[in-house]
RODO-2510 file (C-alpha; in nm, 4 decimals, decimal comma):
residues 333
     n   res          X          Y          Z
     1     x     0,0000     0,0000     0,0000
     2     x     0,1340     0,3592    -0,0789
     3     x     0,2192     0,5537     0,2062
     4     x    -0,0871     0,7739     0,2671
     5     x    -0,0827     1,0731     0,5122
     6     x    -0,4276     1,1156     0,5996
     7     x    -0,3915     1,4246     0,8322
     8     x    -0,3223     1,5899     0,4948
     9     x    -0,5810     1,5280     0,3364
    10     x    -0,9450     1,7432     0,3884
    11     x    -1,2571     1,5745     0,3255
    12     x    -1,6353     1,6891     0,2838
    13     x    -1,9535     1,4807     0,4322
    14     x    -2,2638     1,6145     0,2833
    15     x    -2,5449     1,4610     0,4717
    16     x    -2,5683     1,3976     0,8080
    17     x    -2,8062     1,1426     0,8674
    18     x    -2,7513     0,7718     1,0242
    19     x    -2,4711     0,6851     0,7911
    20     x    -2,3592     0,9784     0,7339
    21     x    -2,2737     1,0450     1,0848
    22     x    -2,1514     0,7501     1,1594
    23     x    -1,8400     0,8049     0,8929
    24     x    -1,7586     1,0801     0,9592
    25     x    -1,6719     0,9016     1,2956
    26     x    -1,4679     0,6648     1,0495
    27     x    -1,2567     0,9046     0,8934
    28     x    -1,2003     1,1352     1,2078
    29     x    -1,0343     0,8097     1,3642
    30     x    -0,8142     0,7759     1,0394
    31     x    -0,6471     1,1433     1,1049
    32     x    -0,8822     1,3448     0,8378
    33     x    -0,9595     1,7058     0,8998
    34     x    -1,3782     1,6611     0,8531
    35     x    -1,5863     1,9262     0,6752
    36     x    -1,9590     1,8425     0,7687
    37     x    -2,2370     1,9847     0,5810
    38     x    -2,5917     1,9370     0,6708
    39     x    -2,8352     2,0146     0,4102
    40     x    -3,1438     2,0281     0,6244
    41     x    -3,1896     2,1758     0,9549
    42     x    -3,2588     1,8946     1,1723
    43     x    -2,8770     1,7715     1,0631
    44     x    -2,7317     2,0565     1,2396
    45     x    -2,9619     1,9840     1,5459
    46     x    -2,8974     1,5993     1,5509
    47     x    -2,5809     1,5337     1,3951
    48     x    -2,3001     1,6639     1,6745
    49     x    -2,5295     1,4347     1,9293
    50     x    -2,5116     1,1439     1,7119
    51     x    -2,1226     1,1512     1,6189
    52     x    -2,0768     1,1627     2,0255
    53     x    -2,2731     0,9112     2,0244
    54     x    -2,0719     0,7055     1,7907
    55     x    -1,7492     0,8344     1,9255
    56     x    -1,8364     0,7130     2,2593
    57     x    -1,8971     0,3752     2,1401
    58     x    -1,5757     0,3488     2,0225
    59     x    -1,3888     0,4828     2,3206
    60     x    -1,6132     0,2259     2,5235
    61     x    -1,4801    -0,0084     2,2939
    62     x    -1,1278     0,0496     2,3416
    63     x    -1,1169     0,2048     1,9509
    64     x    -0,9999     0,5224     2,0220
    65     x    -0,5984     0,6368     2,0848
    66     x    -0,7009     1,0263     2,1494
    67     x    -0,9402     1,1418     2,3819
    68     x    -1,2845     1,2354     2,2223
    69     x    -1,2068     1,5641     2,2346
    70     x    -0,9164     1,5661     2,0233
    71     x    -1,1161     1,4571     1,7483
    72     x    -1,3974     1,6521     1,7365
    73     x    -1,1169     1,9388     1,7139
    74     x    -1,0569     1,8219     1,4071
    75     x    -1,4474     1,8015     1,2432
    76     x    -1,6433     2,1261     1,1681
    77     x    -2,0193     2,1213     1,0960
    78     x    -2,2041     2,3876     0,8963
    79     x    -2,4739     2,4185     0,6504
    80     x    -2,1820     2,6752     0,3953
    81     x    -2,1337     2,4488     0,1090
    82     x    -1,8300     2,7260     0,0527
    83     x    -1,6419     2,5501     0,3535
    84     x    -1,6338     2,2708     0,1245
    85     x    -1,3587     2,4450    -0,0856
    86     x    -1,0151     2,3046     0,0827
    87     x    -1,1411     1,9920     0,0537
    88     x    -0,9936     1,6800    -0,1122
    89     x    -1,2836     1,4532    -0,1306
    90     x    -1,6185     1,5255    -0,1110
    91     x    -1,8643     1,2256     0,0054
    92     x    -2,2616     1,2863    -0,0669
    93     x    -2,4784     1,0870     0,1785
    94     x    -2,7951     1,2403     0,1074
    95     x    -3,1411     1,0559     0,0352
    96     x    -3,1825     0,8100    -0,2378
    97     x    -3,3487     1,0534    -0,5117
    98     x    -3,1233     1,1234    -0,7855
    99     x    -3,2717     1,4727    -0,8308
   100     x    -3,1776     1,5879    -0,4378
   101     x    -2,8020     1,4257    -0,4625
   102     x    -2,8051     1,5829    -0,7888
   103     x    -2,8662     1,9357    -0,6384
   104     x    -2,5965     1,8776    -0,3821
   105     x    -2,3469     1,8067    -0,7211
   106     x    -2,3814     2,0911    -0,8295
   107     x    -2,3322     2,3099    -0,5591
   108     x    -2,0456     2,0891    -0,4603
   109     x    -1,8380     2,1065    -0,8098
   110     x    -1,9105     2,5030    -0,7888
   111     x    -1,6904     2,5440    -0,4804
   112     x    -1,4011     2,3016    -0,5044
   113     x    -1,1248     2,2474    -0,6921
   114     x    -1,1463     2,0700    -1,0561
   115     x    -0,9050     1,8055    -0,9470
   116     x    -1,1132     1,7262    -0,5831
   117     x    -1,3160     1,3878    -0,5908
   118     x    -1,6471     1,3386    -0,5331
   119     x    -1,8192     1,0602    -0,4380
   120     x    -2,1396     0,8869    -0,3385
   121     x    -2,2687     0,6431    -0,0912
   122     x    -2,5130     0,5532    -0,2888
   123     x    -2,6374     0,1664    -0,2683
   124     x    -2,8523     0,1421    -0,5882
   125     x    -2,7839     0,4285    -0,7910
   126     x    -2,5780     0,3868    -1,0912
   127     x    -2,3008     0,5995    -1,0711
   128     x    -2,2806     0,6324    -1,4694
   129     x    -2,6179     0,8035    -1,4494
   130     x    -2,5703     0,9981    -1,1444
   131     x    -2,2314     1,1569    -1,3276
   132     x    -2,4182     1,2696    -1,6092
   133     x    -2,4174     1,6361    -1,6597
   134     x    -2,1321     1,6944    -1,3936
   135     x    -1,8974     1,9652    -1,4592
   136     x    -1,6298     1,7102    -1,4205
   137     x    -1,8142     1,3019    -1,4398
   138     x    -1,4068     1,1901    -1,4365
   139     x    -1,3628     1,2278    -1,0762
   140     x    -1,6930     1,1375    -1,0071
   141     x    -1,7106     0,7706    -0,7967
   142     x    -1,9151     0,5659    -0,5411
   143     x    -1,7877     0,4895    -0,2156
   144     x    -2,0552     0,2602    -0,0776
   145     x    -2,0123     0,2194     0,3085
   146     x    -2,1461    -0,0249     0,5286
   147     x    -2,3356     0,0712     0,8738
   148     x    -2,1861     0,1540     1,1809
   149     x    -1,9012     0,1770     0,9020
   150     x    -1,6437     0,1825     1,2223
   151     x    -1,6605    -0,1212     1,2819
   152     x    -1,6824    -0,2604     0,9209
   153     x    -1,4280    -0,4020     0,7072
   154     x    -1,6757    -0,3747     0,4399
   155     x    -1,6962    -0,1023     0,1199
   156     x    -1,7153    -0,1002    -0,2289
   157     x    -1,5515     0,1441    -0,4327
   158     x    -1,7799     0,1851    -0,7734
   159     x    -1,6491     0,3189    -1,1248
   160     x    -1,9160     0,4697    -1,3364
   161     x    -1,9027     0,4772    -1,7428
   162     x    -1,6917     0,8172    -1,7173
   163     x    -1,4972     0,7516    -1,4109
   164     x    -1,0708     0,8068    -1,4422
   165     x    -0,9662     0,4400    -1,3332
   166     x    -0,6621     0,6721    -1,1764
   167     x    -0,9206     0,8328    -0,8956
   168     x    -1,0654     0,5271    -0,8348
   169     x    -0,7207     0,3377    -0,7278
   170     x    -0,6505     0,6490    -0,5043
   171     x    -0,9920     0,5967    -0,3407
   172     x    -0,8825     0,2429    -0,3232
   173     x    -0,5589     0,2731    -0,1211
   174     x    -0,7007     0,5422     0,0824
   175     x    -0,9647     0,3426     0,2457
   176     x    -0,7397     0,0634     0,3620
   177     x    -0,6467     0,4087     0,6053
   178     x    -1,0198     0,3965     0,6982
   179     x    -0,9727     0,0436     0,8318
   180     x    -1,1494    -0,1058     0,5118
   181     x    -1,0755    -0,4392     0,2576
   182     x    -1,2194    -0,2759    -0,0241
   183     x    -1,3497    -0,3558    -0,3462
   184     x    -1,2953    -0,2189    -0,6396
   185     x    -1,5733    -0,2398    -0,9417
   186     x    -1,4304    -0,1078    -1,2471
   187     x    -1,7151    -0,1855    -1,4257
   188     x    -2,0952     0,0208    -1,3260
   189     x    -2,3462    -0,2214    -1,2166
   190     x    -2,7252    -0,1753    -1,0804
   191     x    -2,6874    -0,2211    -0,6858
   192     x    -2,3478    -0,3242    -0,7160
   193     x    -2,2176    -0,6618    -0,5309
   194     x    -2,3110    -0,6472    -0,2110
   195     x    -2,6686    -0,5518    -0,2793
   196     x    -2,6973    -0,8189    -0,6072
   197     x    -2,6217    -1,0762    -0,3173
   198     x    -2,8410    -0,9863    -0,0482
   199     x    -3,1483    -0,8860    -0,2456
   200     x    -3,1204    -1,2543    -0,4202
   201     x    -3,1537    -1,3901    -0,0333
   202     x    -3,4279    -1,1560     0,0323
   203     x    -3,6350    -1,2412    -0,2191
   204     x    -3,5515    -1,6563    -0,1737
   205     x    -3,6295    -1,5991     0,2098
   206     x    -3,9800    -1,4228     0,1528
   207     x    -4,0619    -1,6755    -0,1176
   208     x    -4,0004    -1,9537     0,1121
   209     x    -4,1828    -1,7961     0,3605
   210     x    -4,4602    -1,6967     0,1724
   211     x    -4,5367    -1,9918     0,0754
   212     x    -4,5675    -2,1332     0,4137
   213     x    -4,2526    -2,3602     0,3432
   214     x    -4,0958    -2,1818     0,6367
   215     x    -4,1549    -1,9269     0,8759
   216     x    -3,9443    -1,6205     0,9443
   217     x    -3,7450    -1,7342     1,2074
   218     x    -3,7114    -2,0442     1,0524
   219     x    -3,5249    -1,8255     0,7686
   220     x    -3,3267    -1,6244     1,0303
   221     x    -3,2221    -1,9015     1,1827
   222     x    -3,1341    -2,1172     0,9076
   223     x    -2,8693    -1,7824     0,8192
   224     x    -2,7692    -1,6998     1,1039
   225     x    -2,6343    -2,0846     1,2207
   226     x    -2,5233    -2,2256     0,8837
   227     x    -2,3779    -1,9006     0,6828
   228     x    -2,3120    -1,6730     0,9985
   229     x    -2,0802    -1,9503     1,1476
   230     x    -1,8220    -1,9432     0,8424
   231     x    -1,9000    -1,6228     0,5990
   232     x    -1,6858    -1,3829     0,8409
   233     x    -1,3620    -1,6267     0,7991
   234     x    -1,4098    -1,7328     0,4050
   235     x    -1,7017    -1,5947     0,2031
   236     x    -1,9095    -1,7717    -0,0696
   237     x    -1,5981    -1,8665    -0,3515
   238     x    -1,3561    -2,0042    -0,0653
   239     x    -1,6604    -2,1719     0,1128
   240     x    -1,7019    -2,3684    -0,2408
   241     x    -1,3525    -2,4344    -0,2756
   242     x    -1,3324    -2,5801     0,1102
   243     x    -1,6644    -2,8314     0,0664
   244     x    -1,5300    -2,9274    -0,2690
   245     x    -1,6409    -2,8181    -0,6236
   246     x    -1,7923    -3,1646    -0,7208
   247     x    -2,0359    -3,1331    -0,4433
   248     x    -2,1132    -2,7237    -0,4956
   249     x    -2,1607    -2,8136    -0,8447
   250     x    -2,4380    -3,1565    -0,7962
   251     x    -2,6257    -2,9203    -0,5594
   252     x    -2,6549    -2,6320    -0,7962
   253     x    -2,8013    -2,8566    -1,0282
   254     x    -3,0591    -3,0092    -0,8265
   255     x    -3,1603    -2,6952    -0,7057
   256     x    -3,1386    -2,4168    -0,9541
   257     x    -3,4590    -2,5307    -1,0975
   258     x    -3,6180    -2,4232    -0,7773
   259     x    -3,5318    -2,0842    -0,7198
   260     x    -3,7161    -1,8288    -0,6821
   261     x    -3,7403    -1,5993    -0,9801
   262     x    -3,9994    -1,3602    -0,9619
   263     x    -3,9060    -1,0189    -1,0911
   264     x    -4,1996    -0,8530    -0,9220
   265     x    -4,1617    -0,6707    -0,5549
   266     x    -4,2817    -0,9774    -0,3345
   267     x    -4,6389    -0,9287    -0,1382
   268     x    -4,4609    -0,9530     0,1915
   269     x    -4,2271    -0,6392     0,1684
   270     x    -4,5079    -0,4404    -0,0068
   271     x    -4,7565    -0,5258     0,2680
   272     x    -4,4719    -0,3752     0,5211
   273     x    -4,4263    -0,0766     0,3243
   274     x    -4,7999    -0,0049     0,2744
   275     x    -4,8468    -0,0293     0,6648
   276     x    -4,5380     0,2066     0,6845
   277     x    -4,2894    -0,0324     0,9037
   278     x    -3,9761     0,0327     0,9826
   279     x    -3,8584    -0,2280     1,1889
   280     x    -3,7135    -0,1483     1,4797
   281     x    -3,7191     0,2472     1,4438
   282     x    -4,1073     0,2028     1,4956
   283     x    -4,1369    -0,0942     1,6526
   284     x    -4,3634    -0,2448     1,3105
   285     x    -4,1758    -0,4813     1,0708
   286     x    -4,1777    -0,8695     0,9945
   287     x    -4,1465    -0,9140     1,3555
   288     x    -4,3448    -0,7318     1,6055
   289     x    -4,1101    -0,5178     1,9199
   290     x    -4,1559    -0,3428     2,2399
   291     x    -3,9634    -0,0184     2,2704
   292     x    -3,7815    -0,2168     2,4813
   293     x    -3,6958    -0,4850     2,2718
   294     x    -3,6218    -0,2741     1,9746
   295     x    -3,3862    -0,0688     2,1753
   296     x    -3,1993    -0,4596     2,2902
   297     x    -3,2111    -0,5178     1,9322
   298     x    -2,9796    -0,1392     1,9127
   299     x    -2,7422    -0,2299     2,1838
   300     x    -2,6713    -0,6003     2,0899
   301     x    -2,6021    -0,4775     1,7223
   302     x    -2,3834    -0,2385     1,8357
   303     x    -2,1645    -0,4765     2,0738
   304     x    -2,1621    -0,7734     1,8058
   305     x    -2,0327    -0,5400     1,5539
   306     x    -1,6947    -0,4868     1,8174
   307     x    -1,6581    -0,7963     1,8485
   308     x    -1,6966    -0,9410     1,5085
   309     x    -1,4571    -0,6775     1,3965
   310     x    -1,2002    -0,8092     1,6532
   311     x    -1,2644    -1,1487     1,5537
   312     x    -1,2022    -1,0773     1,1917
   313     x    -0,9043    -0,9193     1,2999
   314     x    -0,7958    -1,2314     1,4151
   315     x    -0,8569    -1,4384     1,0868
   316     x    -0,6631    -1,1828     0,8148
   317     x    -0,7026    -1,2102     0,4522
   318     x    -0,4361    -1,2854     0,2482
   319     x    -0,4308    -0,8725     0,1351
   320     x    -0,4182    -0,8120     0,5336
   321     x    -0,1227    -1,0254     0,5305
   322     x     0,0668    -0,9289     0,2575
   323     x     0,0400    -0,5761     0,3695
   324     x     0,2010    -0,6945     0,7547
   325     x     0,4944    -0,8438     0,6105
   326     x     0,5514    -0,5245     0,3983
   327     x     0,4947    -0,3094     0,7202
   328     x     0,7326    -0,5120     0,9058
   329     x     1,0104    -0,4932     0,6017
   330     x     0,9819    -0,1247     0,6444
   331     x     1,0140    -0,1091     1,0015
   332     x     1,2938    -0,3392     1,0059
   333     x     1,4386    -0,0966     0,7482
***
């Protein structure tokens, strides 16, 4: 990995929502100087409570090497776009309509430099069509972060049609600073990898459960005690390499025929939207919750995701390792 000094380098949150508040906590603990921009008022009210919030999560989990204080020093919140102007890289975390994040573009590109990059967060959006009709589309990327994105190894670093390959490698490097195993998509596709994956499962699971073949914890549980007990360590291509090819290969035949392949929204999820649920945030989803138990459902999210991150830590990949050995040459140097 190049050596990186992150203290050097200024970068822009626009949006200060859930996500967007909780990296800015990310890249504060990598060294960056943080420009926050809220582009609604209730940002400015939430936002510093929320980053404590986060902050203090992390010092309770033994994350932090400054006091609290120290970084929030270095993070400035404002609703003046023109603050934005020093800035390196500018990440937009706003809603998911591409008319709103492409308001914030444009008053973005009109304050900082022409060789700054900006980026999205975006999960779904294609980035080739959310570059179109950008002053400059070739610095224009995705940076799609995963939630509480301190404590995840997790992000995917999208190229759209337009995109300088050149920006994108420097994104690339950088976030291994941010405590991240990227990857890096060269190539623009509709809700990228991570969401192609899961929204196959989802539909599967409500399938299976729709038609009364199982019930939703029986679809939890299935996930959580087979997959969740090796997909930390391995992932889906090593997991097939491990139980054998021969086998992976007999039960994708058997079973292929069988999958679900509806390309309509399934009954289930609209049903949840039409009664407005959002899970735990209002206690109405697939499963019913307390206040109580939606707030246990908070807290035990937020401890497994320290100590997953610590036991991942303890498994490296063979990136994590290569880049050790090449730490250690140096030092020894």
């Amino acid at each position: 990995m190049k050596n990186i000094d992150t203290t050097k380098i200024n970068v822009g949150v626009v949006g200060l929502g859930l996500m967007g508040t909780s990296l800015i906590v990310s890249l504060l603990m990598a060294g960056h100087r943080v420009i926050a921009i809220a582009p609604i008022n209730d940002d400015m009210t939430d936002a510093p409570q929320r980053i404590l919030e986060h902050l203090m999560i992390c010092e309770n989990a033994g994350s932090l090497n400054q006091p609290i204080d120290a970084y929030l020093s270095q993070l400035v919140i404002s609703q003046d776009y023109l603050l934005l102007a020093p800035c390196d890289i500018v990440l937009e975390c706003v809603i998911e309509i591409p008319e709103i994040k492409r308001s914030v573009y444009k008053k973005v590109e009109a304050i900082i430099s022409s060789d700054a990059i900006l980026a999205s967060n975006t999960s779904a959006i294609p980035i080739s069509d959310l570059q179109k009709g950008l002053v400059v589309p070739q610095r224009f990327l995705g940076i799609h972060w995963a939630e509480p994105s301190y404590f995840t190894r997790f992000m995917e670093i999208t190229c759209g049609i337009q995109t300088d390959a050149v920006h994108a490698e420097w994104v690339y490097e950088l976030a291994h600073c941010w405590g991240k195993e990227p990857t890096l998509l060269r190539k623009d596709i509709r809700g990228f990898v991570t969401n192609r994956l899961m929204y196959a499962v989802y539909r599967e699971g409500l399938s299976l459960v729709e038609k009364g073949t199982a019930s939703f914890d029986d679809v939890d549980k299935a996930f959580r005690y087979d997959v969740g007990s090796w997909i930390t360590l391995m992932g889906i291509f090593r997991r097939m390499d491990y139980l054998g090819l021969k086998d992976a290969f007999e039960s994708y035949n058997r079973l292929a025929p069988h999958f679900c392949n509806d390309e309509h929204i399934p009954a289930l999820m609209q049903t949840m939207v039409d009664k407005n649920a959002k899970g735990t945030r209002n206690c109405t989803g697939l499963y019913s919750y307390t206040p109580d138990e939606a707030k246990q459902w908070d807290d035990a999210f937020a401890a497994f995701n320290v100590d997953i991150y610590r036991l991942a830590a303890m498994y490296p990949s063979q990136r994590e390792k290569k880049r050790a050995i090449v730490a250690a040459n140096t030092f020894r140097k």
